[in-house]
C-alpha positions as CSV (number, residue, x, y, z in Angstrom):
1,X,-0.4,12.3,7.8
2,X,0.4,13.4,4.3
3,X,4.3,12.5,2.8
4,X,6.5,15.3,2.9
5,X,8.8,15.7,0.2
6,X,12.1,15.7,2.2
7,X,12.5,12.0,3.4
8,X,13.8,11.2,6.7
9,X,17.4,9.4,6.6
10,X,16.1,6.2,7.1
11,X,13.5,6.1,4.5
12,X,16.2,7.6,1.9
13,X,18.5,4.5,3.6
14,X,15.8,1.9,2.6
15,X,15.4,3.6,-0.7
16,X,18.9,3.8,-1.6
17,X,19.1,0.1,-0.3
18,X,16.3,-2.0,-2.1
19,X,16.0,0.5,-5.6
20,X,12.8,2.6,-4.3
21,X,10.9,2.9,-6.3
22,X,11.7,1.6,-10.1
23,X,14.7,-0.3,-9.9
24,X,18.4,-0.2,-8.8
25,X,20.4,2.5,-12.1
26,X,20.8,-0.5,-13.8
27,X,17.1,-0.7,-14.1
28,X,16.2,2.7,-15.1
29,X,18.2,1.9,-18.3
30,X,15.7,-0.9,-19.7
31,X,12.2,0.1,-20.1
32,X,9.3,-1.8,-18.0
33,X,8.1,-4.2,-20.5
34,X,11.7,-5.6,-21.1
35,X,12.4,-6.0,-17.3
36,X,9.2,-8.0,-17.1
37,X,10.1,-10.2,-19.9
38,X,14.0,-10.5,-18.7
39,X,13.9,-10.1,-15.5
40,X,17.1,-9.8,-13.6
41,X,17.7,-10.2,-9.6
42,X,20.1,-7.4,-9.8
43,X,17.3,-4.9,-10.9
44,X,15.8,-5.1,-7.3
45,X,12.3,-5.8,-6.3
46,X,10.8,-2.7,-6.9
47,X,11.8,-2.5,-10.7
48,X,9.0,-4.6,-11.8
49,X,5.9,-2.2,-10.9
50,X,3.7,0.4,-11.9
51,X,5.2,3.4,-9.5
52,X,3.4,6.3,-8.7
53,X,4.7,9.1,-7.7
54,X,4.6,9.2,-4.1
55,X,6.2,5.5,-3.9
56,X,9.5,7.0,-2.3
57,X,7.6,7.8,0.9
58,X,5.1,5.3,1.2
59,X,7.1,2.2,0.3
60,X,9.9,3.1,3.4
61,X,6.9,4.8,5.4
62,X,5.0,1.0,5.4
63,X,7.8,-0.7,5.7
64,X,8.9,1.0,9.2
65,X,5.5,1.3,10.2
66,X,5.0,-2.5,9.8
67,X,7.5,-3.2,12.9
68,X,7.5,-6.9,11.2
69,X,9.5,-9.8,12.7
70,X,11.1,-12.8,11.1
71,X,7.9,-15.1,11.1
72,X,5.7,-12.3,10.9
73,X,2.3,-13.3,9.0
74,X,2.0,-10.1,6.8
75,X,-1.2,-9.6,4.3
76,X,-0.6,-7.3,1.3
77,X,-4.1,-6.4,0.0
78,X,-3.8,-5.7,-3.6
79,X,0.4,-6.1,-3.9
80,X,0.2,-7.2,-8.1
81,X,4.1,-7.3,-8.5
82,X,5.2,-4.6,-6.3
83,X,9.0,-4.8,-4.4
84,X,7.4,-4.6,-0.8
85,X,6.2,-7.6,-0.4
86,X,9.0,-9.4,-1.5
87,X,11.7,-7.3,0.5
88,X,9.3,-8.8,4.2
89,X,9.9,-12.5,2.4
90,X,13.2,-11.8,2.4
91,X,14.0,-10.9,5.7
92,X,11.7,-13.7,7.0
93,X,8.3,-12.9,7.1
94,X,5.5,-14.9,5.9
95,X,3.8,-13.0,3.5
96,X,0.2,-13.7,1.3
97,X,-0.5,-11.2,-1.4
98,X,-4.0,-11.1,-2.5
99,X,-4.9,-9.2,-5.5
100,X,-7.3,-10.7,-8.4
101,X,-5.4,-9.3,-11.3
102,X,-8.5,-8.4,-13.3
103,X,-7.7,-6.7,-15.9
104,X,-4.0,-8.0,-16.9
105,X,-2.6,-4.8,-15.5
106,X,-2.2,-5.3,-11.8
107,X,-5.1,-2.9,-10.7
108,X,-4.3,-0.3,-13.4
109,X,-6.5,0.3,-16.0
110,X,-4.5,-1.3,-19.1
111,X,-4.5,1.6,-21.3
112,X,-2.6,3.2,-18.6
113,X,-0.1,0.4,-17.6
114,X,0.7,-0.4,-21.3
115,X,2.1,-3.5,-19.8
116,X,1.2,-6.9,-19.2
117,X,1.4,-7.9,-15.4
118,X,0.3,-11.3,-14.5
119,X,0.2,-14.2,-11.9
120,X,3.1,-15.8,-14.2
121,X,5.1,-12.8,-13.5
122,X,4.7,-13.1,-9.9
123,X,5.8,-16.5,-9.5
124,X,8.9,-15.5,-11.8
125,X,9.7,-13.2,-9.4
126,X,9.3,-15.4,-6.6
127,X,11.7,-17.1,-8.5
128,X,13.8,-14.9,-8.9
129,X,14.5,-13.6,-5.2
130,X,13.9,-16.6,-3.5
131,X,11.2,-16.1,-2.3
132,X,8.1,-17.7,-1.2
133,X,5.0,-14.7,-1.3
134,X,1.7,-16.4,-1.3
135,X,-0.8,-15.1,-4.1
136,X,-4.2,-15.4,-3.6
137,X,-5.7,-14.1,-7.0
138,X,-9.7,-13.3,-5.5
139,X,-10.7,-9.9,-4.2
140,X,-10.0,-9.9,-0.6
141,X,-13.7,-10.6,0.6
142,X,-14.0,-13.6,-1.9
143,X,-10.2,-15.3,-0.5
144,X,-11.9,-17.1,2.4
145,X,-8.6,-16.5,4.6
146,X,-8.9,-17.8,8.2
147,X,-10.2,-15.1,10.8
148,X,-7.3,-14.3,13.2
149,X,-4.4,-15.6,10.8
150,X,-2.4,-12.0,10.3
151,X,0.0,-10.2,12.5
152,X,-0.1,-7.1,10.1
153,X,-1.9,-6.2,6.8
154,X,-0.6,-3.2,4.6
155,X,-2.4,-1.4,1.8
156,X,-0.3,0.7,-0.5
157,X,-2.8,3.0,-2.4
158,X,-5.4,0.8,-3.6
159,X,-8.3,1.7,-1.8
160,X,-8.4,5.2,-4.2
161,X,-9.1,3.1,-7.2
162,X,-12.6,1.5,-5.6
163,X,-15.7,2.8,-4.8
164,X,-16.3,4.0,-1.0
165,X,-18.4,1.3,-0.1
166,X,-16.1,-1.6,-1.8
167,X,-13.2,0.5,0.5
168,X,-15.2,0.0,3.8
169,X,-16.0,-3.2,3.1
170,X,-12.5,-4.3,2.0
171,X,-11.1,-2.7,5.5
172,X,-13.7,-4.5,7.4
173,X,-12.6,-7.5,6.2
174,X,-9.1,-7.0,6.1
175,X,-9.5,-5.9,10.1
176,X,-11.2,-9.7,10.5
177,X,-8.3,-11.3,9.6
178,X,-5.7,-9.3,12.4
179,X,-4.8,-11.1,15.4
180,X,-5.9,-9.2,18.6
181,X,-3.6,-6.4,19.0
182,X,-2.4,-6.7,14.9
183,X,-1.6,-3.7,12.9
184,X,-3.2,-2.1,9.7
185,X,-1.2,-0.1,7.6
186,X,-2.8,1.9,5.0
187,X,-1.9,4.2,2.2
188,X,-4.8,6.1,0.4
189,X,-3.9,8.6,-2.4
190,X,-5.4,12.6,-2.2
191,X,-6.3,13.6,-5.7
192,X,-5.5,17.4,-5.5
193,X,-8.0,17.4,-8.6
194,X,-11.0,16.3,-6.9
195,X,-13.0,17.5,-4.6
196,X,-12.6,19.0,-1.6
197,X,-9.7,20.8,-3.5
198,X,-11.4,20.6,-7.4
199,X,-14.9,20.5,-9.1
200,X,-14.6,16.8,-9.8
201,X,-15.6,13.8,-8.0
202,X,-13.7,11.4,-9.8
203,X,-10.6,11.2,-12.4
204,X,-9.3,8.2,-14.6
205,X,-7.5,6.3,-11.2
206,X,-10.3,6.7,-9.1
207,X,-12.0,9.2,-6.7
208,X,-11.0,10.7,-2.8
209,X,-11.9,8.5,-0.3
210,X,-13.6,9.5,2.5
211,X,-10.7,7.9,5.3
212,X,-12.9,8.5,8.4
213,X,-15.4,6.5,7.5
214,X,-12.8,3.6,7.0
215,X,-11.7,3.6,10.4
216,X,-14.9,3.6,11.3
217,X,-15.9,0.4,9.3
218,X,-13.2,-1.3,10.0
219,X,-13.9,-1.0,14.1
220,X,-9.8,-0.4,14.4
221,X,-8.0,2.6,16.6
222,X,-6.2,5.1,14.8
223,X,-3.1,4.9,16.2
224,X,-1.1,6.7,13.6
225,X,-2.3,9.6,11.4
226,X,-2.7,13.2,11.7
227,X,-6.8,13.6,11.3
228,X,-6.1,17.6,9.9
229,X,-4.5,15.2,6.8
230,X,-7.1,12.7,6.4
231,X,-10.0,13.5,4.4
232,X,-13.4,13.1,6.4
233,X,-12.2,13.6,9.9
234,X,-13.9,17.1,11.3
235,X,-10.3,18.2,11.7
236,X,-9.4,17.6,8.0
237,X,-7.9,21.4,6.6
238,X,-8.1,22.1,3.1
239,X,-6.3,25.4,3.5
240,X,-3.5,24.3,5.4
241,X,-2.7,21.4,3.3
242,X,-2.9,24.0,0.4
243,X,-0.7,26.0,1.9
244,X,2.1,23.8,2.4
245,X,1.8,21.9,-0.9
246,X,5.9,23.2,-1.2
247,X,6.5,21.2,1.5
248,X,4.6,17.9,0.5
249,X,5.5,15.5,-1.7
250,X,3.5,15.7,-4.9
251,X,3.7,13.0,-7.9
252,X,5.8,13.9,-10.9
253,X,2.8,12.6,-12.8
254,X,-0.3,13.5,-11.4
255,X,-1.6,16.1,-8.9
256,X,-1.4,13.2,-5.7
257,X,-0.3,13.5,-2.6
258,X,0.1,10.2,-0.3
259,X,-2.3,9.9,3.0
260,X,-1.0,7.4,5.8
261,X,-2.3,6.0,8.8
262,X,-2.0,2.7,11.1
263,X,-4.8,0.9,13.0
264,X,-4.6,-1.0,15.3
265,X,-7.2,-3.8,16.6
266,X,-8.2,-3.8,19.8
267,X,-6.0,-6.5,22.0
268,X,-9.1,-7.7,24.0
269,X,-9.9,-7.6,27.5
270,X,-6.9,-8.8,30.4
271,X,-7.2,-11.5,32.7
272,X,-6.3,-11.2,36.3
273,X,-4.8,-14.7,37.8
274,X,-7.6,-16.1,38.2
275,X,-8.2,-16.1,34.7
């Protein structure tokens, strides 16, 4: 599915609660750089990120899609600073970040963040909150993380930014590490700029990703997604998601719209009583 641009009450409920997604008011008075320097619980967890414009869907969409627990062993592939994963710490889930932060800006290009995220300020906002996020700072398929060892892993528009083959790859490894019968929530970004809908084939954040051949690599059920809004499945429609653009919601700041699906690994064969 594709976000729309009128939220259900429940996403504008999670919103309104945690600051979704740059800050609580108080934060949208002090600009970015000073909030990292100076940061202040009271800002909320989400005031310390690079937010794109399609955060106010995907951050509540994940969330409720996650169905997390208290004790729930959550994997956010790629989660640099941003308020998610430190919401699930908070109420009780035990959560492991893995992003390498190569180039100082959280998975941004630098020139585009004009800030400076790092490691350090993840910690300070561990800190900060309480809380107690793992951060593993490899790519994914270097963090030699123990097969098995994740009830859920969520992906909030990162796979966009890296080539197809890195994205397969990436979701075949992230499926390795589910528990039979875990969860994969993903978020992929639709630049309306690029083809299928423009001339291009890729822009300064990165290119369309072709989402049916992730599922495919990453040997998961597609449990969640509408395959006339994913780019790749036969059903995919250009012309229909044209012609309800009004009713999607678009980025402020860049021609984006926000794909989302949920996989779900296979729970394995049953056992009668004889075992």
């Amino acid at each position: 599915m594709i976000g729309r641009r009128v939220l259900p009450e429940k996403y504008r409920d999670f919103n309104a609660r945690w600051g979704v997604p740059f800050g609580t008011p108080p934060a949208l008075e002090v600009p970015l750089q000073r909030r990292l320097d100076d940061p202040q619980a009271g800002f909320g967890p989400f005031a310390f990120q690079i937010a794109g414009g399609t955060r106010a869907f995907e951050y509540p969409w994940i969330y409720h899609s996650l169905d997390a627990w208290p004790g729930c062993r959550v994997l956010d592939v790629g989660g640099c600073v941003g308020g998610l994963q430190y919401v699930l710490a908070l109420e009780g889930c035990r959560v492991t970040n893995v992003d390498p932060f190569v180039d100082g800006a959280g998975g941004f290009p630098t020139s585009a963040a004009r800030v400076t995220l790092s490691p350090a300020v993840h910690e300070r906002l561990n800190g900060l909150f309480g809380t107690d996020v793992r951060l593993v700072t490899k790519r994914l398929q270097d963090a030699d993380l123990p097969p098995a060892s994740f009830d859920r892993v969520l992906c909030a528009s990162v796979l966009e930014h890296l080539a197809q083959t890195e994205a397969e790859d990436l979701v075949a490894h992230a499926a390795r590490l589910l528990v039979p019968g875990g969860q994969m929530v993903l978020t992929v970004d639709l630049f309306l700029d690029l083809e299928p809908f423009g001339v291009l084939r890729r822009n300064f954040f990165g290119s369309n990703i072709d989402v049916s051949a992730l599922v495919a690599a990453s040997g998961l059920e597609l449990v969640s997604g509408d395959r006339a809004e994913l780019l790749g499945f036969p059903e995919f429609d250009r012309d229909r998601i044209v012609a309800c653009l009004d009713d999607l919601l678009v980025s402020y700041r860049d021609p984006v719209v926000s794909q989302a699906l949920v996989l779900r690994k296979s729970a394995g064969p049953r056992l009668d009583a004889t075992g």
